[in-house]
C-alpha positions as CSV (number, residue, x, y, z in Angstrom):
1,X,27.9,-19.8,-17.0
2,X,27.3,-17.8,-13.9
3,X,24.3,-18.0,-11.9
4,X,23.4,-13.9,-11.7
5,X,22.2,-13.2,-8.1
6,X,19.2,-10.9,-7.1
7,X,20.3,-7.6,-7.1
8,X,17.8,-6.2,-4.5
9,X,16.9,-2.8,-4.1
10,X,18.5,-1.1,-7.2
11,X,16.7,-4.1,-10.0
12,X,13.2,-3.5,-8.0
13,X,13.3,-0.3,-8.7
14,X,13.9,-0.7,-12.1
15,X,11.1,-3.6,-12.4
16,X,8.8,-1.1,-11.1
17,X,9.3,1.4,-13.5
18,X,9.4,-0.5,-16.5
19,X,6.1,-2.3,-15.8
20,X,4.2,0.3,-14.7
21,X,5.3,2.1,-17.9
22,X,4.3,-1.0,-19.6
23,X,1.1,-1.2,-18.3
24,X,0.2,2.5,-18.5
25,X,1.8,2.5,-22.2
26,X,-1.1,-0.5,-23.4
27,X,-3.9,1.5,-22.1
28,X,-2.4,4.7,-24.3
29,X,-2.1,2.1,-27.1
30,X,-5.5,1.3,-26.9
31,X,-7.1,4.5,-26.7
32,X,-5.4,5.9,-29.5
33,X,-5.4,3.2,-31.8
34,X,-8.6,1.0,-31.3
35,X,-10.7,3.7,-29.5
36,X,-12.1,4.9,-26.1
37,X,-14.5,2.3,-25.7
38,X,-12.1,-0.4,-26.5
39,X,-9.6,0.9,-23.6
40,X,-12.6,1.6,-21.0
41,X,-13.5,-2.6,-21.7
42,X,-10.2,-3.4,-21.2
43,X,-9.4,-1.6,-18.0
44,X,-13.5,-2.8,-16.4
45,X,-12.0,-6.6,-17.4
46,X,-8.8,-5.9,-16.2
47,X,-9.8,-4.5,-12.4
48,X,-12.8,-6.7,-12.6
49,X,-10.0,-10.2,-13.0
50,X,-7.5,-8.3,-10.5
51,X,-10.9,-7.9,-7.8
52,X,-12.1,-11.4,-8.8
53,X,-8.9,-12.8,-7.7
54,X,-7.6,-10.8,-4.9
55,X,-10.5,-9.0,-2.9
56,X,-11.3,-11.2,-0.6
57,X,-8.3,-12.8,0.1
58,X,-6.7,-10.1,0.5
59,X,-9.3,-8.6,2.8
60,X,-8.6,-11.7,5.6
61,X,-4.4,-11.2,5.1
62,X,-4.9,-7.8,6.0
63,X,-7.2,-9.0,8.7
64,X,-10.2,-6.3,7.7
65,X,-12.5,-9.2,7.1
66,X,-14.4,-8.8,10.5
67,X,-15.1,-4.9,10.0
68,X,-18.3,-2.8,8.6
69,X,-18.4,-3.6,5.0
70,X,-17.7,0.2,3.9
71,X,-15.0,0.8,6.3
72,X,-13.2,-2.5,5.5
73,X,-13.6,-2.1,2.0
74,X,-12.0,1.6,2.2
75,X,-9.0,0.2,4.4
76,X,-8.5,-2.8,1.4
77,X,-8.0,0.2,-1.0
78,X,-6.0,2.1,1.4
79,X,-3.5,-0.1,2.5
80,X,-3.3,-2.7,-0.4
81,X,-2.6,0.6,-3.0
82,X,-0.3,2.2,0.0
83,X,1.9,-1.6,-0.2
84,X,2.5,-0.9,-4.0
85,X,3.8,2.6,-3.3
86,X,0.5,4.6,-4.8
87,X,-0.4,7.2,-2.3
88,X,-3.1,6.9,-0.8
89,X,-5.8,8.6,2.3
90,X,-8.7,7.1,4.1
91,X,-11.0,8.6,6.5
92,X,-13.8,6.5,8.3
93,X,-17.4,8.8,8.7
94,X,-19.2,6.3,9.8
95,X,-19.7,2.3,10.2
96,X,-21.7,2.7,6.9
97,X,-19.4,5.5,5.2
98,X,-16.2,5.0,4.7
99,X,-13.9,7.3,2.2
100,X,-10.7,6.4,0.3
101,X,-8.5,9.0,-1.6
102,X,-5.6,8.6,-4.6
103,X,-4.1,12.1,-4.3
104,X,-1.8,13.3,-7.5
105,X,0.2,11.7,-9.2
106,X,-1.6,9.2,-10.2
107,X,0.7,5.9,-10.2
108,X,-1.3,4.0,-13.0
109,X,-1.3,7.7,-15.3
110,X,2.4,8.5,-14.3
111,X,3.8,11.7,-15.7
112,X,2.0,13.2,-18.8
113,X,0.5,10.5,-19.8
114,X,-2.6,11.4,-17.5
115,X,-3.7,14.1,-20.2
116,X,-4.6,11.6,-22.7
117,X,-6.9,9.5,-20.5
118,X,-11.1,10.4,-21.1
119,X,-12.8,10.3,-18.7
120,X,-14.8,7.2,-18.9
121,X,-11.9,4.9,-19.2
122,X,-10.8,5.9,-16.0
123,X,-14.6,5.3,-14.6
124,X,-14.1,1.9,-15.8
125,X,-11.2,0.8,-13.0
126,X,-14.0,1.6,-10.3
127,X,-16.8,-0.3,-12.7
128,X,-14.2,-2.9,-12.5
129,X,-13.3,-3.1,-8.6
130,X,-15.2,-1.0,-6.3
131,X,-18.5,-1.6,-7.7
132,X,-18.5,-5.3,-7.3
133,X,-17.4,-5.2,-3.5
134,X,-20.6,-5.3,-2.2
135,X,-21.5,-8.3,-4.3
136,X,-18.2,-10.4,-3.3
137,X,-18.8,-9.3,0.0
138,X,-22.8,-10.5,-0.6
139,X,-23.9,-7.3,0.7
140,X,-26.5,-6.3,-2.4
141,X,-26.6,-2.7,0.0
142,X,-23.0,-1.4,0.1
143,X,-22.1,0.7,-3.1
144,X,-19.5,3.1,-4.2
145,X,-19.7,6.9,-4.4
146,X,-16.8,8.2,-7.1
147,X,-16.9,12.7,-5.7
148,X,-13.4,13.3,-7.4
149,X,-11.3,12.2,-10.9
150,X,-8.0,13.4,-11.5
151,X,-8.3,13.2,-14.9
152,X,-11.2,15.9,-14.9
153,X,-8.9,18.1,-13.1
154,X,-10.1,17.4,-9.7
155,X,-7.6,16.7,-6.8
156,X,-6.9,13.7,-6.9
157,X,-9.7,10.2,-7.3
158,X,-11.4,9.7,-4.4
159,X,-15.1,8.5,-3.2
160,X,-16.6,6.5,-0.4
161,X,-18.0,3.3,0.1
162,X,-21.6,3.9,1.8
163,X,-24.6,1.0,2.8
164,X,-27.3,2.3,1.8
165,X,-30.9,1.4,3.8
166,X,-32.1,-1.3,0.7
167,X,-30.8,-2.9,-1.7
168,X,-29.3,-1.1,-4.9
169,X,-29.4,-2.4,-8.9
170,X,-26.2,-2.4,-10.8
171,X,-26.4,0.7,-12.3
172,X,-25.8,2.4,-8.8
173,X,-23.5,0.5,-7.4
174,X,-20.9,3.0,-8.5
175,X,-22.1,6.7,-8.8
176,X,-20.3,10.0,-9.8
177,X,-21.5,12.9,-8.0
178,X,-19.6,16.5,-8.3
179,X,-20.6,18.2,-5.0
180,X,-19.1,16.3,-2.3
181,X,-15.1,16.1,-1.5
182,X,-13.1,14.0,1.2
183,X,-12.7,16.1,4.5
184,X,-9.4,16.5,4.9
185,X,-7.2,14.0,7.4
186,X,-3.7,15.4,9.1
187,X,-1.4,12.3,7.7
188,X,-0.4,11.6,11.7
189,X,-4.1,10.7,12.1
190,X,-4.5,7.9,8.9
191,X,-4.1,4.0,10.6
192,X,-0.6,2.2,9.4
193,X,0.3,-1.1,9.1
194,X,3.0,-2.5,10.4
195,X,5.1,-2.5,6.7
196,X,6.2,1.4,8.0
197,X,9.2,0.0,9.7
198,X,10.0,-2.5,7.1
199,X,13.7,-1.9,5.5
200,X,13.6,-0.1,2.1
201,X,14.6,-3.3,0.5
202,X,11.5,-5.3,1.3
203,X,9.2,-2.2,0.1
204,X,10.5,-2.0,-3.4
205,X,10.1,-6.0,-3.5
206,X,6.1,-5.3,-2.9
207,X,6.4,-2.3,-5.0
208,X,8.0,-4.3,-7.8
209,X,5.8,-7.1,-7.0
210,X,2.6,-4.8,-7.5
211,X,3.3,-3.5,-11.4
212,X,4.3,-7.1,-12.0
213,X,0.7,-8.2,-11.3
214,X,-0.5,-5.7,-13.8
215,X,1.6,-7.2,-16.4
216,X,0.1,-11.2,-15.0
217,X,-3.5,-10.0,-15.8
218,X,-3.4,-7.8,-18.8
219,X,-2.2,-10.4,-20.8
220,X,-4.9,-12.9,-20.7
221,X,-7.6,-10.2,-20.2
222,X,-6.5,-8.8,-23.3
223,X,-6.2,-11.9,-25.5
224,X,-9.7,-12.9,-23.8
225,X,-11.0,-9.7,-25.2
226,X,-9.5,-8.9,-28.7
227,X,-8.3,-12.5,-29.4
228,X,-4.8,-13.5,-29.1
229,X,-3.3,-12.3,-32.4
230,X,-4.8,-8.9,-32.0
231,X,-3.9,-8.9,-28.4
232,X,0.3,-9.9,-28.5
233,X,-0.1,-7.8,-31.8
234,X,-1.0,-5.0,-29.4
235,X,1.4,-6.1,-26.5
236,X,4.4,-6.4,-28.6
237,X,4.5,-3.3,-30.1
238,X,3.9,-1.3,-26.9
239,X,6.6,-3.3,-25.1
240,X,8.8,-2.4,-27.7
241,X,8.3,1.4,-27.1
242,X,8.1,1.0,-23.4
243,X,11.7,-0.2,-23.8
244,X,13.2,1.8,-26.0
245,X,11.9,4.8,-24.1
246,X,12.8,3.7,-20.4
247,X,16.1,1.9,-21.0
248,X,18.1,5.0,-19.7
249,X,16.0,5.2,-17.0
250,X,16.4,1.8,-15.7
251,X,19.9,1.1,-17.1
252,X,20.9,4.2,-14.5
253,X,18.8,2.4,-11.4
254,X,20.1,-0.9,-11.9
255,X,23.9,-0.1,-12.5
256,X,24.8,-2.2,-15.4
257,X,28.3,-2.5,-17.2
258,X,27.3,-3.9,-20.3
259,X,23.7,-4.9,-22.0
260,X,24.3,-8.9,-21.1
261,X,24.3,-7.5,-17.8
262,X,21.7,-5.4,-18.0
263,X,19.2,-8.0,-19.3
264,X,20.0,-10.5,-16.3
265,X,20.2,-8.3,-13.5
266,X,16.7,-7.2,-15.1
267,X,15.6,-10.6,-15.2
268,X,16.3,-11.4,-11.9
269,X,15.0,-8.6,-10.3
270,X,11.6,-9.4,-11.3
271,X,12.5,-13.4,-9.3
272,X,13.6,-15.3,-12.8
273,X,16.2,-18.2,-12.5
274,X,19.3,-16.5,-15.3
275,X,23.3,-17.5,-15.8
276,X,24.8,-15.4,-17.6
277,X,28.4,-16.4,-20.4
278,X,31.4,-15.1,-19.5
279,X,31.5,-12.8,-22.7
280,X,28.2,-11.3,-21.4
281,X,26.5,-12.7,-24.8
282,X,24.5,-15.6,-23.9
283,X,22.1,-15.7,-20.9
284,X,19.9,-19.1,-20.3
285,X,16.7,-18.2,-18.1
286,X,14.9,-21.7,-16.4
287,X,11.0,-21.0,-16.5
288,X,9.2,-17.8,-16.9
289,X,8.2,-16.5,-13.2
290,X,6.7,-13.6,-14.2
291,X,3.5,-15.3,-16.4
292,X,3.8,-18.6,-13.8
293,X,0.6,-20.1,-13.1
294,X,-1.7,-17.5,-15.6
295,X,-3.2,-19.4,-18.0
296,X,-2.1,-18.6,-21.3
297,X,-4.3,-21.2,-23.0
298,X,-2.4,-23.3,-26.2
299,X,1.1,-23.7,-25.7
300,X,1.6,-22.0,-28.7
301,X,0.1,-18.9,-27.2
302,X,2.1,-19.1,-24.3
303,X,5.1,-19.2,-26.9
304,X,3.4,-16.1,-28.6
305,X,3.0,-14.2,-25.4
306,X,6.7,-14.6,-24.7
307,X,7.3,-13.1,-27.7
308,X,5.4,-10.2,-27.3
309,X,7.0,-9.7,-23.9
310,X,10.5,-10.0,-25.1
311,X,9.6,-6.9,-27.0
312,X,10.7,-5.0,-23.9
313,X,14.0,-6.1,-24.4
314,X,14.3,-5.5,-28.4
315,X,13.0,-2.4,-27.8
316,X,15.5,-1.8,-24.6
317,X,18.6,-3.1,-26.9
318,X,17.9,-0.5,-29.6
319,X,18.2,2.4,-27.2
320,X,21.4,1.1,-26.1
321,X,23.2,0.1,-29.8
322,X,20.9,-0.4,-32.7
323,X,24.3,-2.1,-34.5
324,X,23.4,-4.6,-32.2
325,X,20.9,-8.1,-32.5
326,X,18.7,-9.7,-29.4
327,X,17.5,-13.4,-30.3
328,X,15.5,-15.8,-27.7
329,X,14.6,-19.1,-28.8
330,X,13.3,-21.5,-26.2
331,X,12.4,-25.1,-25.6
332,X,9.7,-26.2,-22.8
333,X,11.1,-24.2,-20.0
334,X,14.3,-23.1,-20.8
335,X,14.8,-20.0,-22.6
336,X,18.3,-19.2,-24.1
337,X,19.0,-15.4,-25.1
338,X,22.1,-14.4,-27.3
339,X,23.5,-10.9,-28.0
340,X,25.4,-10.6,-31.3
C-alpha cells in the first residue's frame, strides 16, 4: 500500500466543487420533494448552527471584535464570505450603518440552480445568521436590513446592519424593504485583508475548507430536524446525484488515471489519511476528517451517515463505468474501500 500524498491545488478545487454542489443539491432535494417550508427550516437551522458556532470567534480572529457593532458585523460577512471565494462588497455609512453585498452568482445557488429557490427559503439564511448578531453580540438594538435578493431578480443579496435608537423584538431584527440599494463602492476603495497576497494554493485550501463546513453542519442539523432515517434517506440520495453529475467535472480538475486514483486523491484533498493497492483496487482511509469532532449521536448513526456520504462516490463510480462495483466496509476508524 502507498501512502497517497495531498495533491494541493488541483484536489482543492475539486473538493470545492463537489461540496458546494452537495450542499446546494440537498436544499433542491428538499424543496422539491418535502416542500418549501421544509427547506426554509432547514436552511434558518442550518445558518443559525453555522452563526452559533462561528460568529464570535471568528469576529476576534479577524480582529473586528473592538469595532461599532454594525460595521463589525458587515466586515465578518465581508471578509469571512470573501476567504471562501463568494464575492463579496461592503460599504461603512455610518458607525451605526453598515452595508454588506453578495453580487451574482450566487456561490451557495451556483449555476441554474438559483431559479428554483422561493423566495422565503432564501430569507431563511439571514433569519438564520444576520438576525441573531445583535443578540450574540448582546446588543438587543442592532438589527438587519435585507434591500436586495437575487433570487427575486434583484442584483445581487445585499442589506445593512443598522442600531437602531431602542431596542427591537424578534420580528424586526431582520426586515425586507424594496426601496433602498447599496451605493456603489469602486473595488480599489473596499478594506482587504492580508489573504490578497497569499499563494493560490493556500486560497483554494480555505476555499475547500469553506464548502466542507457546509457538509459538517448539514448533516446533524438535518438528522436533528427530520430524524436520522429520513435525514441520511435524504443525504444519500442527493449525494448520489451530486456524483454522478459532477464526476467529469472534478475527474478533469484533479487529473486522475484511473478511478482508485481518483477516489484517493479525492480523499485527500479534503485532509483524509488514504494508501492506496498497487492495482489501484483497494484504498484503506484511517478516520473520517471530514465529520471529525460533529456529533453524530449513536455510533450506529455515525455508521449510517457514512453511508450516506459514500453515496458521492457510488454515484461518481457510475459516471465513470457502471460495469463497475464500489464497496466500503469499516471497523472503528478504519475504513477499507475495494473496486471490483
Amino acid at each position: 500500500m502507498t501512502q497517497l500524498a495531498d495533491p494541493g491545488l488541483p484536489g482543492y478545487r475539486a473538493v470545492a466543487t463537489l461540496y458546494n454542489a452537495l450542499m446546494t443539491g440537498l436544499v433542491l432535494s428538499l424543496v422539491s420533494r418535502r416542500g418549501a417550508g421544509v427547506a426554509r427550516e432547514f436552511l434558518f437551522r442550518h445558518f443559525r448552527h453555522q452563526h452559533l458556532e462561528k460568529f464570535l470567534p471568528g469576529l476576534k480572529k479577524l480582529g473586528l471584535d473592538g469595532m461599532p457593532h454594525a460595521v463589525a458585523c458587515a466586515l465578518y460577512h465581508y471578509h469571512s464570505n470573501a476567504l471562501g471565494g463568494v464575492k463579496t462588497e461592503y460599504y461603512r455609512e455610518s458607525d451605526r450603518k453598515a452595508w454588506v453585498r453578495y453580487p451574482p452568482p450566487r456561490w451557495i445557488w451556483r449555476g441554474t440552480a438559483i431559479c428554483a429557490i422561493p423566495r422565503e427559503v432564501n430569507e431563511a439564511m439571514q433569519h438564520g445568521w444576520h438576525g441573531h448578531n445583535g443578540v450574540s453580540l448582546g446588543n438587543p438594538r442592532l438589527g438587519f436590513v435585507c434591500t436586495g435578493q437575487t433570487v427575486n431578480g434583484d442584483a445581487g443579496l445585499e442589506g445593512y446592519y443598522y442600531e437602531y435608537d431602542r431596542p427591537i423584538d424578534e420580528a424586526e431584527r431582520v426586515r425586507f424593504v424594496k426601496d433602498e440599494r447599496m451605493p456603489y463602492v469602486d473595488p480599489a476603495a473596499m478594506p482587504k485583508l492580508e489573504t490578497t497576497t497569499w499563494p493560490q494554493e493556500r486560497l483554494h485550501r480555505t476555499y475547500r475548507s469553506y464548502a466542507m463546513e457546509y457538509v459538517r453542519t448539514f448533516v446533524p442539523v438535518l438528522a436533528e430536524q427530520l430524524g436520522s432515517i429520513a435525514a441520511l434517506g435524504e443525504i444519500g440520495r442527493t449525494a448520489r446525484l451530486i456524483g454522478m453529475q459532477y464526476f467529469d467535472e472534478t475527474w478533469a480538475q484533479i487529473g486522475a488515471g484511473d478511478f482508485g486514483t481518483y477516489l484517493g486523491r479525492m480523499l485527500a484533498a479534503q485532509g483524509e489519511e488514504v494508501t492506496i493497492a498497487a492495482n489501484g483496487l483497494e484504498l484503506q482511509q484511517k478516520g473520517w476528517r471530514l465529520m471529525r469532532n460533529v456529533y453524530l449521536g449513536h455510533p450506529q448513526a455515525r455508521y449510517a451517515s457514512l453511508a450516506a456520504w459514500s453515496e458521492l462516490w457510488h454515484g461518481a463510480l457510475l459516471a465513470h463505468d457502471r460495469r463497475l462495483h464500489l464497496s466500503m466496509d469499516f471497523e472503528g476508524e478504519h475504513i477499507q474501500w475495494r473496486i471490483s
